[in-house]
C-alpha positions in Angstrom: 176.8 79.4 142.7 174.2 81.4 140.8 173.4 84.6 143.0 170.1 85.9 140.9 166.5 85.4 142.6 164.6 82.4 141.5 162.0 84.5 141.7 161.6 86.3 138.7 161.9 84.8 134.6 164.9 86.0 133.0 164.5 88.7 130.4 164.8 88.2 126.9 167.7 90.3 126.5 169.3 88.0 129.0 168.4 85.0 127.1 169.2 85.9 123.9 172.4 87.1 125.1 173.1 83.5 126.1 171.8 82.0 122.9 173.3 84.4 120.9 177.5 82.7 122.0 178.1 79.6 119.7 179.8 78.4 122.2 177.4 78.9 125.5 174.9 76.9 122.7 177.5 74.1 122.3 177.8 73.9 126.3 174.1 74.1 127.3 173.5 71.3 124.2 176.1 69.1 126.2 175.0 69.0 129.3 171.3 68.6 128.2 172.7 65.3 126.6 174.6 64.6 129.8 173.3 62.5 132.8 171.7 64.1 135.4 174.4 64.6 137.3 176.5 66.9 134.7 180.2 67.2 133.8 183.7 68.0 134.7 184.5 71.3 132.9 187.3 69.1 131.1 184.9 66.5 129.9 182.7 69.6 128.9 185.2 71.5 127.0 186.1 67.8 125.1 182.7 67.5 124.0 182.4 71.4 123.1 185.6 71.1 121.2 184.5 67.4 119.5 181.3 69.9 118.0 182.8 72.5 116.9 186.0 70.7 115.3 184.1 67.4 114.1 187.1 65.8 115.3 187.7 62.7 117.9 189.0 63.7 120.0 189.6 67.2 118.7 193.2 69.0 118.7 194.5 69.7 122.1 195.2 73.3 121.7 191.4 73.4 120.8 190.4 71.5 124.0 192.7 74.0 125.8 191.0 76.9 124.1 187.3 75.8 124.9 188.5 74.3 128.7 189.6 77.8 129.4 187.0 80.2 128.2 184.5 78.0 129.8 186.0 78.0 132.5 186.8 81.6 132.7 183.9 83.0 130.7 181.0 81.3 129.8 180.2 78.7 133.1 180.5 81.8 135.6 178.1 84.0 133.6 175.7 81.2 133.6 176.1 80.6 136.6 175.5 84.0 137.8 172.2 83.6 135.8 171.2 80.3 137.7 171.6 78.5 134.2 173.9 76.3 135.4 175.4 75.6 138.8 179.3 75.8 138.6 181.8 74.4 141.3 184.6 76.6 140.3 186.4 74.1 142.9 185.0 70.8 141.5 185.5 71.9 138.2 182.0 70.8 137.7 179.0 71.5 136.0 175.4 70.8 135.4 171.7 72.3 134.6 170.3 74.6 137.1 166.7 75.8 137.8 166.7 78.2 134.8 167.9 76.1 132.3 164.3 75.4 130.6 164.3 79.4 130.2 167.2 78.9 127.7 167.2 75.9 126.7 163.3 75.7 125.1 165.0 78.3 122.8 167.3 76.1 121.4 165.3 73.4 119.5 167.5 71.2 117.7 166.8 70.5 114.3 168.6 67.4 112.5 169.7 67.3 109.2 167.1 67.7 106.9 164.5 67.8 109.1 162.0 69.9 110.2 161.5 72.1 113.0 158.4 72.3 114.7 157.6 75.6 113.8 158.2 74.1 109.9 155.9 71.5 111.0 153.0 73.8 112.2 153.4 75.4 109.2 153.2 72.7 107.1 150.2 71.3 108.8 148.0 74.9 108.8 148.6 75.4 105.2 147.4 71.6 104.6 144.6 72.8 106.6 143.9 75.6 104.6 144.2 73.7 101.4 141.7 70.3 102.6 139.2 73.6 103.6 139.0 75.2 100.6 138.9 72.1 98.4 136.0 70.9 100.5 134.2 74.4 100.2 134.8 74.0 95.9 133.7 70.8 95.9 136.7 68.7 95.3 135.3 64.9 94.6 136.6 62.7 97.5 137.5 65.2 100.5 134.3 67.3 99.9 132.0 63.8 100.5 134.0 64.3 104.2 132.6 67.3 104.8 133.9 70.9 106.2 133.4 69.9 110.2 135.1 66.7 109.7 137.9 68.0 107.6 138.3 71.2 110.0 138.0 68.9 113.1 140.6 66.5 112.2 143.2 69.3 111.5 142.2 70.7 114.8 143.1 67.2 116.5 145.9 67.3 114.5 147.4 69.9 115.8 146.5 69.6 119.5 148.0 66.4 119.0 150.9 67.6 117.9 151.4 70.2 120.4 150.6 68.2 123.2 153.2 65.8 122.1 156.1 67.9 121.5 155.3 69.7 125.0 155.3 66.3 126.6 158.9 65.0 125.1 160.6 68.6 125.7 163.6 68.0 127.8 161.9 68.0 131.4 157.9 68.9 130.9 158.0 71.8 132.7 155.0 73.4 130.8 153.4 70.6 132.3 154.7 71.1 136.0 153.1 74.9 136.0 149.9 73.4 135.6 150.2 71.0 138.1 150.9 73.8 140.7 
């Protein structure tokens, strides 16, 4: 199982030389959808292979391909990372410790949606726009007034913050304030 100290963060380089595998992505995607108690490398790799085919089931050579650099590859180096926790034995595997290291990285985005960075974005520009209309004199926003305009994008976006932090995968923003 993973031998690295769950002491210390992992360094970016380490992360974004996780991230930066297509399939390592696929995997960590998987088993965030699984059930808690992860997968059989075989029902991983089927699932892996299912994404990157967009086939059901997907050709066996191409399960065969995916089973065995999994297997080989990917699921020991994050294990070794403490990503995962892989039972070369078993042939099983599920999230580990540092998976919210990674795995906050990899915001998934569905088709034509927005990320959350897109959404920020969109929402401090709107800002900016209601602001200066109310400091011109628009008719209709500037009878709200600057503070009220200003103060309802700020609860805007400390809504919105608080909410995606509260639906990420496991909270765990929340669990380092809580000691």
């Amino acid at each position: 199982m993973a031998t690295q100290s769950s002491d210390s963060e992992l360094a970016a380089t380490e992360i974004h030389d996780v991230l930066r595998n297509d399939r390592r992505r696929l995997a960590l995607k998987c088993l965030q959808d699984a059930e808690a108690g992860g997968l059989t490398v075989r029902e991983l790799s089927e699932r892996v292979a299912t994404m990157e085919t967009g086939e059901e089931p997907a050709p066996r050579d191409k399960r065969q391909s995916v089973y065995v650099s999994l297997h080989q590859t990917h699921l020991p180096k994050l294990d070794r990372l403490g990503i995962v926790g892989y039972d070369d034995a078993d042939k099983t595997v599920a999230l580990a410790e540092r998976a919210p290291e990674v795995t906050v990285y990899m915001e998934v985005v569905p088709r034509y949606g927005l990320s959350w960075a897109e959404y920020y974005l969109g929402v401090g520009l709107l800002g900016a726009l209601a602001t200066v209309a109310v400091l011109i004199g628009v008719p209709g926003i500037s009878r709200l007034g600057l503070v009220a305009v200003a103060g309802g994008f700020f609860a805007l976006v400390t809504g919105s913050a608080a909410y995606q932090i509260a639906t990420q995968q496991d909270g765990s923003v929340f669990r380092r304030f809580r000691g």
